[in-house]
C-alpha atoms as an extended CHARMM CRD file, in Angstrom:
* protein
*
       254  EXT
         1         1  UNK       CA             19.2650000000       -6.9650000000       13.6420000000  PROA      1               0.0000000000
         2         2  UNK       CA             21.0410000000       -4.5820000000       11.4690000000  PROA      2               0.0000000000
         3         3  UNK       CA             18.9260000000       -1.8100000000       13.2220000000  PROA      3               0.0000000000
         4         4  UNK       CA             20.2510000000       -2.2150000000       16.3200000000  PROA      4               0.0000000000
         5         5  UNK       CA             23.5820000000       -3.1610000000       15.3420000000  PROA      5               0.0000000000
         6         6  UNK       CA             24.0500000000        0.7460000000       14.1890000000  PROA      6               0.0000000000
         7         7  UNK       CA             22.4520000000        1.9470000000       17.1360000000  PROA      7               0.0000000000
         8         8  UNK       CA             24.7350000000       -0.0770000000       19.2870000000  PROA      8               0.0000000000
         9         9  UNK       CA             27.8810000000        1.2810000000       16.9850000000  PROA      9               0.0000000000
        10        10  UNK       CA             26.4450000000        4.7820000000       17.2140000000  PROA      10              0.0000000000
        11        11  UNK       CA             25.9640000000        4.7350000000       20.7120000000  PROA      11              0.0000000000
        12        12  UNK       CA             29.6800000000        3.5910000000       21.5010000000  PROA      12              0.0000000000
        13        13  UNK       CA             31.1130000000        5.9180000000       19.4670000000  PROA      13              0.0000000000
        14        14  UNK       CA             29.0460000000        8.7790000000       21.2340000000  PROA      14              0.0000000000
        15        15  UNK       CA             30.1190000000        6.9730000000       24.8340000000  PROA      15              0.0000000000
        16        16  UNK       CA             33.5390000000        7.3290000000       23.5650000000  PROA      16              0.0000000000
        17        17  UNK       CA             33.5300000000       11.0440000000       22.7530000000  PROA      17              0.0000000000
        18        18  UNK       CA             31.8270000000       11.5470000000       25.9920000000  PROA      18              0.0000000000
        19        19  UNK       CA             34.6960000000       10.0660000000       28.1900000000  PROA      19              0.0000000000
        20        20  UNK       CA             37.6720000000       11.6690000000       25.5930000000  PROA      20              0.0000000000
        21        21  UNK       CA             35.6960000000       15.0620000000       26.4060000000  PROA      21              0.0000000000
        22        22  UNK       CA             35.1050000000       14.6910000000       29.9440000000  PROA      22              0.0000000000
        23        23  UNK       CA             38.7480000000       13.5550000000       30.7240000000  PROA      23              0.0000000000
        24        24  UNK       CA             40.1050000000       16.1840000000       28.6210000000  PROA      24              0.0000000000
        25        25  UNK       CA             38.4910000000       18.4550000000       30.8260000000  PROA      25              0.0000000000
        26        26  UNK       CA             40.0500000000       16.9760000000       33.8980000000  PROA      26              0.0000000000
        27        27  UNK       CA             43.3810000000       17.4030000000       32.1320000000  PROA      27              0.0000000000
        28        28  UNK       CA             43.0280000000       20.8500000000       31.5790000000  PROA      28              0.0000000000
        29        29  UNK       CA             41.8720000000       22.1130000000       34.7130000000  PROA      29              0.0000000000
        30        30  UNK       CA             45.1090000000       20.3340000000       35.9110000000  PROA      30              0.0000000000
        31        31  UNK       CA             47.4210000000       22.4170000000       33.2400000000  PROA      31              0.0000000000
        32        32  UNK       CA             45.5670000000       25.5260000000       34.0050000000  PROA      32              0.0000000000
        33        33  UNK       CA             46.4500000000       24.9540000000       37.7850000000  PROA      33              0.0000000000
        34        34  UNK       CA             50.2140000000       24.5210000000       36.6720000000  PROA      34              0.0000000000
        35        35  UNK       CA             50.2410000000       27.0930000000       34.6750000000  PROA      35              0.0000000000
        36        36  UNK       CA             48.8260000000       29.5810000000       37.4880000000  PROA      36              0.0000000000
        37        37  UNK       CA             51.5310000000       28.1330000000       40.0710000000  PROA      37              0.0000000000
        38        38  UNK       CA             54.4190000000       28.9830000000       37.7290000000  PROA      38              0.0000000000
        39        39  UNK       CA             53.3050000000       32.3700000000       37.0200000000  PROA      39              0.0000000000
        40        40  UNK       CA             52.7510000000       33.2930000000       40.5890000000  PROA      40              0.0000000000
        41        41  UNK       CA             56.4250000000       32.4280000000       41.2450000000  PROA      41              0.0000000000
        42        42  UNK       CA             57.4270000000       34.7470000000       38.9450000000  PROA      42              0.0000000000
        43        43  UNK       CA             60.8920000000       32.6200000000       38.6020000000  PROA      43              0.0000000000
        44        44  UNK       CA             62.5010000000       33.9220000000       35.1150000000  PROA      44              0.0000000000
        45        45  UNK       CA             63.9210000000       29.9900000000       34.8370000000  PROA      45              0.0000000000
        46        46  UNK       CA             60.3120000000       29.4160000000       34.3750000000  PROA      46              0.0000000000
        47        47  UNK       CA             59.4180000000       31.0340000000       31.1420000000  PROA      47              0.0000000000
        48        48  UNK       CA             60.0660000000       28.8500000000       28.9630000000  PROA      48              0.0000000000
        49        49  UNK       CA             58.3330000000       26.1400000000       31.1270000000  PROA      49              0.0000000000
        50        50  UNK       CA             55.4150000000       28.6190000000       30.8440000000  PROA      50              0.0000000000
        51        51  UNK       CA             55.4900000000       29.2740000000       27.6800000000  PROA      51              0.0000000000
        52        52  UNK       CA             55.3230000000       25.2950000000       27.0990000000  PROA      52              0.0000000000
        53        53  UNK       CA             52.7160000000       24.6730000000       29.1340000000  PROA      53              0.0000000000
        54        54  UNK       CA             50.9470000000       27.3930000000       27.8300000000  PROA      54              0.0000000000
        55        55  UNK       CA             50.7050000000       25.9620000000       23.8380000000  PROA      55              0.0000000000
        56        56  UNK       CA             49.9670000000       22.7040000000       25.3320000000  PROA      56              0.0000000000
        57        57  UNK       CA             46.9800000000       24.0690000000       26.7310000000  PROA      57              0.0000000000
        58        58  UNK       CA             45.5310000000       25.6340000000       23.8360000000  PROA      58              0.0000000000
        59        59  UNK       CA             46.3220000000       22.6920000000       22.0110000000  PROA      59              0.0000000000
        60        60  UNK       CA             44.5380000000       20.6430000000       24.1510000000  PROA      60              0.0000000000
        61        61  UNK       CA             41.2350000000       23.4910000000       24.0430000000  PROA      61              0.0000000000
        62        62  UNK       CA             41.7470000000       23.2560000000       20.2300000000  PROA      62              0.0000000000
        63        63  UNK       CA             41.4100000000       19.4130000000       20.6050000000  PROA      63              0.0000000000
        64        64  UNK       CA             38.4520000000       19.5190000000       23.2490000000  PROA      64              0.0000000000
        65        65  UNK       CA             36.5770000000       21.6060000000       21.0820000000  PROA      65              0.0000000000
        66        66  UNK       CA             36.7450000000       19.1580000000       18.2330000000  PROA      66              0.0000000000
        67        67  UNK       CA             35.9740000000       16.2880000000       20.9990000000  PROA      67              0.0000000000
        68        68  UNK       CA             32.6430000000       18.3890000000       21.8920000000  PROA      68              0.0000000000
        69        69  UNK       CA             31.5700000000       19.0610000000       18.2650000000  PROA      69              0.0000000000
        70        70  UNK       CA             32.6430000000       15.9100000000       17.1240000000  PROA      70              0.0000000000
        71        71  UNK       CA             30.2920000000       14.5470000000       20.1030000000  PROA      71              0.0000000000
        72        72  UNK       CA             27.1390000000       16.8770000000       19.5320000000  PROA      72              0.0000000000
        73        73  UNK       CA             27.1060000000       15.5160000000       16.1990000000  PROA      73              0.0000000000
        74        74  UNK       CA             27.2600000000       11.9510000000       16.7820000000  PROA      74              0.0000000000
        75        75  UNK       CA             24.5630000000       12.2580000000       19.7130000000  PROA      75              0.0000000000
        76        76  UNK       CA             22.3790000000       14.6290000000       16.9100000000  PROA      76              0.0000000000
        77        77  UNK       CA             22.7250000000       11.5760000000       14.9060000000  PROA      77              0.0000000000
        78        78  UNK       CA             22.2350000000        8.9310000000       17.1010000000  PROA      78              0.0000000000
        79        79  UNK       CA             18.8910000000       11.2330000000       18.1970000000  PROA      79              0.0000000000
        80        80  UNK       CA             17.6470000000       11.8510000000       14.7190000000  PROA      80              0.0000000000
        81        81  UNK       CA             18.1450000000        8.1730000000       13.1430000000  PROA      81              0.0000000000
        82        82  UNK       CA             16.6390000000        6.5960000000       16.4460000000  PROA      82              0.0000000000
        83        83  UNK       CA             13.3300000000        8.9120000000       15.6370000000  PROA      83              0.0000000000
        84        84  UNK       CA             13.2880000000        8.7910000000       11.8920000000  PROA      84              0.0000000000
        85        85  UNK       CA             13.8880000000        4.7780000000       11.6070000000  PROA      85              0.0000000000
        86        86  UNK       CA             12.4000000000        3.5000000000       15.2640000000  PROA      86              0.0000000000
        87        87  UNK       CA              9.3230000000        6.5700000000       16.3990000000  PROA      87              0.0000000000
        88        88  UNK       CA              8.2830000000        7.8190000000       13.2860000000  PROA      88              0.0000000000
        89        89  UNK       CA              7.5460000000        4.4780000000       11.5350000000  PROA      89              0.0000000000
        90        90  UNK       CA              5.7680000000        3.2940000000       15.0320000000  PROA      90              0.0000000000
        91        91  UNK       CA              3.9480000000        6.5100000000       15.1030000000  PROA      91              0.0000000000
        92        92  UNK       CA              2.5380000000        6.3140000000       11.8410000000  PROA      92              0.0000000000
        93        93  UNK       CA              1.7440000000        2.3710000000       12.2540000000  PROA      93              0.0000000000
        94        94  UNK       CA             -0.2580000000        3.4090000000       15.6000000000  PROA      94              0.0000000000
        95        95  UNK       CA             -1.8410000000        6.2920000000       13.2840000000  PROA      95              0.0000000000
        96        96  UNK       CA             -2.3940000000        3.9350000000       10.2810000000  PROA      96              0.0000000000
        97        97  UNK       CA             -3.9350000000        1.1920000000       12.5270000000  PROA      97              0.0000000000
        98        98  UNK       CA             -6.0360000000        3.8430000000       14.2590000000  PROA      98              0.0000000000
        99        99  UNK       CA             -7.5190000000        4.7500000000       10.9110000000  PROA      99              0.0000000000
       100       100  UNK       CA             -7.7150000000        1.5920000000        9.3580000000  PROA      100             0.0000000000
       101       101  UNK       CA             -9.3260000000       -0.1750000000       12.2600000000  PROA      101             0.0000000000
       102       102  UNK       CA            -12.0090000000        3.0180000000       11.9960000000  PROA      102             0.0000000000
       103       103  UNK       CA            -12.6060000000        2.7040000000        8.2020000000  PROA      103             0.0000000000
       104       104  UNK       CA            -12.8530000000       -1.5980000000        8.4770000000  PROA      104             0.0000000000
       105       105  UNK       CA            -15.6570000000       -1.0530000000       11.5310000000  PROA      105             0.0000000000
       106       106  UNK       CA            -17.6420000000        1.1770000000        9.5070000000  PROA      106             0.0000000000
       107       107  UNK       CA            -17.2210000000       -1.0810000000        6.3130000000  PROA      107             0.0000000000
       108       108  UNK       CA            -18.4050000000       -4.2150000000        8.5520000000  PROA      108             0.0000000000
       109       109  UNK       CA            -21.8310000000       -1.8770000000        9.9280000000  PROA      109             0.0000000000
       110       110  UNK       CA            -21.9070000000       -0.6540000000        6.1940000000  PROA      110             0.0000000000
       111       111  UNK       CA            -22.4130000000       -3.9320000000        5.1390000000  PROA      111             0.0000000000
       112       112  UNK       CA            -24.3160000000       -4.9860000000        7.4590000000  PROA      112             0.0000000000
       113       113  UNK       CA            -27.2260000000       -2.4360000000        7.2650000000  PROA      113             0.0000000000
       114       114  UNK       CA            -27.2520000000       -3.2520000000        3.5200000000  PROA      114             0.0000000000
       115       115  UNK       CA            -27.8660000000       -6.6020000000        3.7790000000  PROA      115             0.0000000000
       116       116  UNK       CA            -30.4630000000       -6.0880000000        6.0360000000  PROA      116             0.0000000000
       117       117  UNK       CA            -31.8400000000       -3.9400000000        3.9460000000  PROA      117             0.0000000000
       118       118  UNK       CA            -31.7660000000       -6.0790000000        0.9120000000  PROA      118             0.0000000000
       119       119  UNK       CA            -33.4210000000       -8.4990000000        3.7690000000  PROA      119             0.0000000000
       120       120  UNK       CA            -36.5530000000       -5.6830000000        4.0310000000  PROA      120             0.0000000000
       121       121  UNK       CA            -37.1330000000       -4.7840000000       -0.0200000000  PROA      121             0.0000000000
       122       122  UNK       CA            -35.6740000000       -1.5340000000        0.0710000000  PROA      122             0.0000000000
       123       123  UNK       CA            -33.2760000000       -1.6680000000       -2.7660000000  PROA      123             0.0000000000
       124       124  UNK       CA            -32.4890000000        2.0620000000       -3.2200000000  PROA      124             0.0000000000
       125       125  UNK       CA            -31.6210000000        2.8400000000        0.6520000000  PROA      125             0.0000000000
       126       126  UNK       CA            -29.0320000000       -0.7750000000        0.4460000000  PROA      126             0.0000000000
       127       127  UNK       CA            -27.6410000000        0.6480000000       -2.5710000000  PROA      127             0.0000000000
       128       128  UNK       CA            -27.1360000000        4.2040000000       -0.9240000000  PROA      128             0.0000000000
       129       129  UNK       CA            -25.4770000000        1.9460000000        2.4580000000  PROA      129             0.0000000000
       130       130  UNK       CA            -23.3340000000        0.0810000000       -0.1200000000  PROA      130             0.0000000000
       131       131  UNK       CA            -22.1260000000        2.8770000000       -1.4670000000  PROA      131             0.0000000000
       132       132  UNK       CA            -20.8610000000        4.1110000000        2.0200000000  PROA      132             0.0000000000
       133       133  UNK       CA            -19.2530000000        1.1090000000        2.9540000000  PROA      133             0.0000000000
       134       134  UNK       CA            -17.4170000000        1.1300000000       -0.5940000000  PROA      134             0.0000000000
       135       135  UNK       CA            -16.5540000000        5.2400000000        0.0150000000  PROA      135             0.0000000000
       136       136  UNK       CA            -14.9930000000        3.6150000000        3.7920000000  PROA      136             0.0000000000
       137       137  UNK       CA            -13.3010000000        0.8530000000        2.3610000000  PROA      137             0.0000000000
       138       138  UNK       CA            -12.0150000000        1.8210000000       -1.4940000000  PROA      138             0.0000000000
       139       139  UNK       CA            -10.1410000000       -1.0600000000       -2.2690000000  PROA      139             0.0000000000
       140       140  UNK       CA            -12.6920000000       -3.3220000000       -1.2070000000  PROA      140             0.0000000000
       141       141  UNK       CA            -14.4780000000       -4.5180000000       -4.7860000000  PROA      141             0.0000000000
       142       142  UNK       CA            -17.7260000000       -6.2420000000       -2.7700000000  PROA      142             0.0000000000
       143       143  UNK       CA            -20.1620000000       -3.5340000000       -2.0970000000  PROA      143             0.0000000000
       144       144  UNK       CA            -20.0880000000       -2.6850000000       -5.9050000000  PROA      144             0.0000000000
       145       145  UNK       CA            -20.4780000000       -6.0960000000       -6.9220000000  PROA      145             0.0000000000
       146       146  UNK       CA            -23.5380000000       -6.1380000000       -4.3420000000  PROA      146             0.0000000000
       147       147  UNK       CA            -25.1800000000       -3.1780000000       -6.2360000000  PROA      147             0.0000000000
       148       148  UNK       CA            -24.2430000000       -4.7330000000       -9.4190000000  PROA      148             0.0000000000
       149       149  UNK       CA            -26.2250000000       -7.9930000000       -8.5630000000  PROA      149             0.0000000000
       150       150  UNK       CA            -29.2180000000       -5.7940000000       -6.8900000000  PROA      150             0.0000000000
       151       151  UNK       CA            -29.6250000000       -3.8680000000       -9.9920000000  PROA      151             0.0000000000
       152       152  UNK       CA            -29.6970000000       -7.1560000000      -11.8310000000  PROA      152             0.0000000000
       153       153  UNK       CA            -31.6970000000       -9.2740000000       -9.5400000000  PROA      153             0.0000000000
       154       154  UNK       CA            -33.8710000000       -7.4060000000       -7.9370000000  PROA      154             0.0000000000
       155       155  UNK       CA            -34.7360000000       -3.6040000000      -10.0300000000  PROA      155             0.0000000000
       156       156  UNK       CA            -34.3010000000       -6.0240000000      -12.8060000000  PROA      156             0.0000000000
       157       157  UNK       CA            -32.3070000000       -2.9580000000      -14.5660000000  PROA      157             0.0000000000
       158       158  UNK       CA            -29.2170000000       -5.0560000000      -15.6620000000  PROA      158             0.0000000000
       159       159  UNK       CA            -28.1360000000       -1.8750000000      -17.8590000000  PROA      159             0.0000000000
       160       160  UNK       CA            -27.7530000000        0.0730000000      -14.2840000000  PROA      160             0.0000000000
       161       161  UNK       CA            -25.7870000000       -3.4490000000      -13.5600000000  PROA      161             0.0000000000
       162       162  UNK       CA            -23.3450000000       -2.6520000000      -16.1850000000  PROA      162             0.0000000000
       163       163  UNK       CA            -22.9380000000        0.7580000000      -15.6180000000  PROA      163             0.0000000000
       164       164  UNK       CA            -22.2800000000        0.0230000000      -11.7090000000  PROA      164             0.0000000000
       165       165  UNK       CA            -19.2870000000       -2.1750000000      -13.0850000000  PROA      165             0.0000000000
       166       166  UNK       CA            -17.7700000000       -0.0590000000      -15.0050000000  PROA      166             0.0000000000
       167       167  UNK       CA            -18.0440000000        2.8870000000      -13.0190000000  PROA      167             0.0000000000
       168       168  UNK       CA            -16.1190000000        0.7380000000       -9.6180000000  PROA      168             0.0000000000
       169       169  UNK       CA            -13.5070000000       -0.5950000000      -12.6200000000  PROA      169             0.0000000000
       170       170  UNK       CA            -13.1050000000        2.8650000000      -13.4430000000  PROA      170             0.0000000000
       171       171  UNK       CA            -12.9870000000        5.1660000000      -10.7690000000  PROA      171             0.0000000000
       172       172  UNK       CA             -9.7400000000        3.9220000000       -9.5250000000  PROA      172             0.0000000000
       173       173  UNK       CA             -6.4850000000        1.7230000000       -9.7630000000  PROA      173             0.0000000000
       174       174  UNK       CA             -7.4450000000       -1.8280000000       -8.2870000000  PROA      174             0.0000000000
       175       175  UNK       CA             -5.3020000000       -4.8830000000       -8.1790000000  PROA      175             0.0000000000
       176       176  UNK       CA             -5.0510000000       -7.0320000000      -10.8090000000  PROA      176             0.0000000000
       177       177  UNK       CA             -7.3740000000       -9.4870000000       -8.9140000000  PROA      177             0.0000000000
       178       178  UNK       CA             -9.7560000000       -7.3970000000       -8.2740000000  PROA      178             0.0000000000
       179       179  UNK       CA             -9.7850000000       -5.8200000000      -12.0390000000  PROA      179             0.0000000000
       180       180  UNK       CA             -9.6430000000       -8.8160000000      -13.5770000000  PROA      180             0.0000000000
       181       181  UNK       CA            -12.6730000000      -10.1790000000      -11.0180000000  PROA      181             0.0000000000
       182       182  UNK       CA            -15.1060000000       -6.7390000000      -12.6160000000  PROA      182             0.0000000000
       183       183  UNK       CA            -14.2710000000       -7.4490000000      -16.3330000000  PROA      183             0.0000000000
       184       184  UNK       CA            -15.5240000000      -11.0540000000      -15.8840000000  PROA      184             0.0000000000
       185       185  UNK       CA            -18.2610000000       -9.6160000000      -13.9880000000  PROA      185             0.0000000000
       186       186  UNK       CA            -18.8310000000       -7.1340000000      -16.9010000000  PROA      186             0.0000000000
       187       187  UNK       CA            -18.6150000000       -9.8090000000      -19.6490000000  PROA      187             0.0000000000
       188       188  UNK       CA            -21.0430000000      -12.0550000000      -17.8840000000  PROA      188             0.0000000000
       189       189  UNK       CA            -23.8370000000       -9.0870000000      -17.6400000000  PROA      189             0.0000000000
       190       190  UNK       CA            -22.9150000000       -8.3970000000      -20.9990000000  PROA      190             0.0000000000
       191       191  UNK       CA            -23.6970000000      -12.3610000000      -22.2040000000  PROA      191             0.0000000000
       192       192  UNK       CA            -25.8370000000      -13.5510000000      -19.9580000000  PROA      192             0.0000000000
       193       193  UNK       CA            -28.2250000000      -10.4540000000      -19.2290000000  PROA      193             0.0000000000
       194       194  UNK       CA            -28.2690000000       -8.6020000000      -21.9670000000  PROA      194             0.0000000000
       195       195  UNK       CA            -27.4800000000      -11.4760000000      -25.0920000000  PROA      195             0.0000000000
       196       196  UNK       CA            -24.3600000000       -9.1620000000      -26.1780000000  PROA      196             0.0000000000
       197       197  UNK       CA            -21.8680000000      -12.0560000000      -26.6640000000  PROA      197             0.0000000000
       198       198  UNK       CA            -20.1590000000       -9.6120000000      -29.1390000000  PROA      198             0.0000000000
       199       199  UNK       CA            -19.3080000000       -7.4940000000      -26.3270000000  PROA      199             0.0000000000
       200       200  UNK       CA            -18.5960000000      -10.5580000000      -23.5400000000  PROA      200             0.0000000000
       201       201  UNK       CA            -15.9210000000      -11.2120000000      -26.2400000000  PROA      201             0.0000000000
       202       202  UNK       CA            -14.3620000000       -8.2340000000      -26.6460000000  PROA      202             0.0000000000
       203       203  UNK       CA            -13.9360000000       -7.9740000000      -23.1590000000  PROA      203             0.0000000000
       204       204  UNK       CA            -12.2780000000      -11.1150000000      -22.4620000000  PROA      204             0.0000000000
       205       205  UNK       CA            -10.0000000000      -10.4780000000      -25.5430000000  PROA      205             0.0000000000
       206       206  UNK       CA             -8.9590000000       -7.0900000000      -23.1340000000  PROA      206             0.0000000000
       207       207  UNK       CA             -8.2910000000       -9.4490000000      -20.4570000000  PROA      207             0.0000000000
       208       208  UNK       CA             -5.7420000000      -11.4090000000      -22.7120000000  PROA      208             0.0000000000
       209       209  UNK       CA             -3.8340000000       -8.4950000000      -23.5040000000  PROA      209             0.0000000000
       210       210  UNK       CA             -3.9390000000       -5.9140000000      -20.2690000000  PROA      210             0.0000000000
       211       211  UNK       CA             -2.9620000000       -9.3670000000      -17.9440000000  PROA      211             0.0000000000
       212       212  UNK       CA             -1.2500000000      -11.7390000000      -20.1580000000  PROA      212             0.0000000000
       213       213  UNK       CA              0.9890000000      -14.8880000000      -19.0230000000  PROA      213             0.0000000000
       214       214  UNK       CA             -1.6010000000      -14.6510000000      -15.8500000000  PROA      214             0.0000000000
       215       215  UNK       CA             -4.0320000000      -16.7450000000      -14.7470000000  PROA      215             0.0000000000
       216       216  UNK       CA             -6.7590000000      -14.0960000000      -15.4220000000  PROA      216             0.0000000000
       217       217  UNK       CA             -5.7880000000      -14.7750000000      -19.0020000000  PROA      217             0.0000000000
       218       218  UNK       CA             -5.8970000000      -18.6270000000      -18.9770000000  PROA      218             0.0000000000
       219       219  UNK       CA             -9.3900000000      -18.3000000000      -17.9860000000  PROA      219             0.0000000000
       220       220  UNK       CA            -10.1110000000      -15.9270000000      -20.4660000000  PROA      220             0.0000000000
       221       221  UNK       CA             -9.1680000000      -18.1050000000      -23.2520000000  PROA      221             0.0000000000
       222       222  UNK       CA            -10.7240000000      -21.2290000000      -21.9090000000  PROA      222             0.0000000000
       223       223  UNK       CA            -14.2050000000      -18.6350000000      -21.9410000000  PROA      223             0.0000000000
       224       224  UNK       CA            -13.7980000000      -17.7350000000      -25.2510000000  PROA      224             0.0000000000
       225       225  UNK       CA            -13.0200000000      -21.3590000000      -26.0850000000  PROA      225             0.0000000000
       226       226  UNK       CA            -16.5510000000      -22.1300000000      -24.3100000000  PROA      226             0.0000000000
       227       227  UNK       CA            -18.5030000000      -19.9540000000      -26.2300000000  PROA      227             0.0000000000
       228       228  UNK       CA            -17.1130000000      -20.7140000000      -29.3390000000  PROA      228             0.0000000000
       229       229  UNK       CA            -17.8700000000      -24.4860000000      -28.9780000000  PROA      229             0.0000000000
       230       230  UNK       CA            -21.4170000000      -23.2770000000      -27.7940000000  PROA      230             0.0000000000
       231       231  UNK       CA            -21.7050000000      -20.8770000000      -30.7980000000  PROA      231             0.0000000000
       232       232  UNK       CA            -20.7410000000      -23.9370000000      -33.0590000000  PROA      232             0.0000000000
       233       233  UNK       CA            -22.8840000000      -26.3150000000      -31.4120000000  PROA      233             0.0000000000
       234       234  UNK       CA            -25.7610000000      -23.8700000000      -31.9290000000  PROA      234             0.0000000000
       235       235  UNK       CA            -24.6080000000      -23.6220000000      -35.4660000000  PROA      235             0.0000000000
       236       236  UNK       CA            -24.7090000000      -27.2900000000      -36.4300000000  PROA      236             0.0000000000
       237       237  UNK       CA            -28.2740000000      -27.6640000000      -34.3170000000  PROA      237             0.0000000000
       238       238  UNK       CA            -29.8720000000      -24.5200000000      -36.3470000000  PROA      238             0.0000000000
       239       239  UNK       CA            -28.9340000000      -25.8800000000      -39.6050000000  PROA      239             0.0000000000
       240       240  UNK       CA            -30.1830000000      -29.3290000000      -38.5700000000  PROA      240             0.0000000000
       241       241  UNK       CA            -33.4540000000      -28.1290000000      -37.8720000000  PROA      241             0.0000000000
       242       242  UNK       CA            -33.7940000000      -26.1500000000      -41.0280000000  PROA      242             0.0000000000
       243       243  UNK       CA            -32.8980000000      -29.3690000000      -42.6440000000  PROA      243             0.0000000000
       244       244  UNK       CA            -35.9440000000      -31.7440000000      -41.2160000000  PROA      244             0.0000000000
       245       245  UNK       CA            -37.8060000000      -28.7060000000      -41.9210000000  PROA      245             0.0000000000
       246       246  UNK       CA            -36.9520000000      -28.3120000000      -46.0390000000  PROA      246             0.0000000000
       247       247  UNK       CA            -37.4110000000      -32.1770000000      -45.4610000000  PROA      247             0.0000000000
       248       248  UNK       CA            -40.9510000000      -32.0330000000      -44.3180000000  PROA      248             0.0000000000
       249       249  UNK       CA            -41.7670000000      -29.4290000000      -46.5980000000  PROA      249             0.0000000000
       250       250  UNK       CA            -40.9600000000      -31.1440000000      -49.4120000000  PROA      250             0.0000000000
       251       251  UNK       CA            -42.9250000000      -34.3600000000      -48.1700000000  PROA      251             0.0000000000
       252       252  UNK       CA            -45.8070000000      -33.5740000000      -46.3110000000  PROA      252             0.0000000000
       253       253  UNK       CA            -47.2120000000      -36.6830000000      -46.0830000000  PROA      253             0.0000000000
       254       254  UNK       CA            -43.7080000000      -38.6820000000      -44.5430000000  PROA      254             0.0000000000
């Protein structure tokens, strides 16, 4: 609204100028008439009504040449903020949506081919599509976690897993989501596939302090919470067993 508020300000202003410049026109043609009809008559009475007439004209050129500047500079304006706020920004939305509609098509047949793919056994040519529907669509965290989970499901090389992870975390700046979504991702391979709960922890202690008073942070705590009740519960059932064990030991016959 406020847009085309100034344009509508601008515009009248430049309308204005137009009809102060064409009407001072008008009115000098008319004094330069007069003034031609007085000198012609060559009537001495008429100097000083010459000489009048003759400042008021270049008064009034003085004045229409502020009028014109005055008016080139408010069209130049008018021109220039109409293209820089209104035809640049659609220009580089047609340009953006041009590019981005490119880059989300090849994503999609990216995607696609990898899963089919996946569908046929051949791991290392899904990985290679993945990795060209991730290079078409960089903020888009799923094709890594798709080569994380065919490292670790299918090659059974959950170390390639981890290194998959860290490499997507790493190789750029990602949204806190989508961070936050690989270093759970990362602690899981850590605890699940390779037994490093040592690790797993440390990682969701970095999740606590790079996204704190987040969600991402809640759940963090409520995971380390989880695995130290497990870790406890382990605990108590480990020294339980070792004590029926001294037990039996020391009667073999109960």
């Amino acid at each position: 609204m406020m847009k085309w508020l100034m344009y509508l300000v601008l515009a009248a202003l430049v309308a204005g100028s137009w009809i102060a410049y064409s009407k001072s026109g008008k009115e000098l043609d008319t004094m330069r008439q007069e003034l031609t009809v007085l000198k012609d008559a060559g009537d001495a009475n008429d100097d000083e009504k010459v000489a009048k007439l003759q400042s008021n004209l270049e008064s009034k050129e003085n004045e229409r040449t502020f009028t014109g500047i005055l008016l080139t500079f408010l069209g130049a304006g008018l021109a220039g903020i109409f293209v820089v706020v209104t035809v640049l920004p659609f220009l580089a939305q047609m340009l953006s949506q041009g590019v981005i509609g490119s880059n989300e098509q090849v994503e999609k047949d990216a995607m696609h081919d990898a899963r089919s793919l996946v569908a046929q056994g051949d791991y290392a040519g899904a990985i290679e599509t993945y990795k060209k529907a991730a290079a078409a669509d960089p903020l888009n965290r799923l094709p890594w976690v798709e080569i994380a989970k065919i490292y670790k499901d299918n090659l059974n090389d959950p170390d390639s897993a981890v290194a998959t992870i860290r490499h997507a975390l790493e190789s750029q700046e990602w949204e806190i989501n989508d961070a936050a979504y690989f270093l759970f991702r990362l602690a899981e391979l850590y605890n699940e596939v390779q037994g490093d709960r040592a690790s797993a922890v440390a990682i969701m202690n970095q999740v606590m302090e790079q996204f704190p008073e987040t969600r991402h942070s809640a759940n963090a705590r409520n995971k380390l919470h989880e695995w130290e009740t497990e870790d406890a519960a382990g605990s108590q059932a480990s020294e339980e067993a070792q004590y029926l064990a001294r037990m039996k030991n020391q009667n073999p016959q109960g």
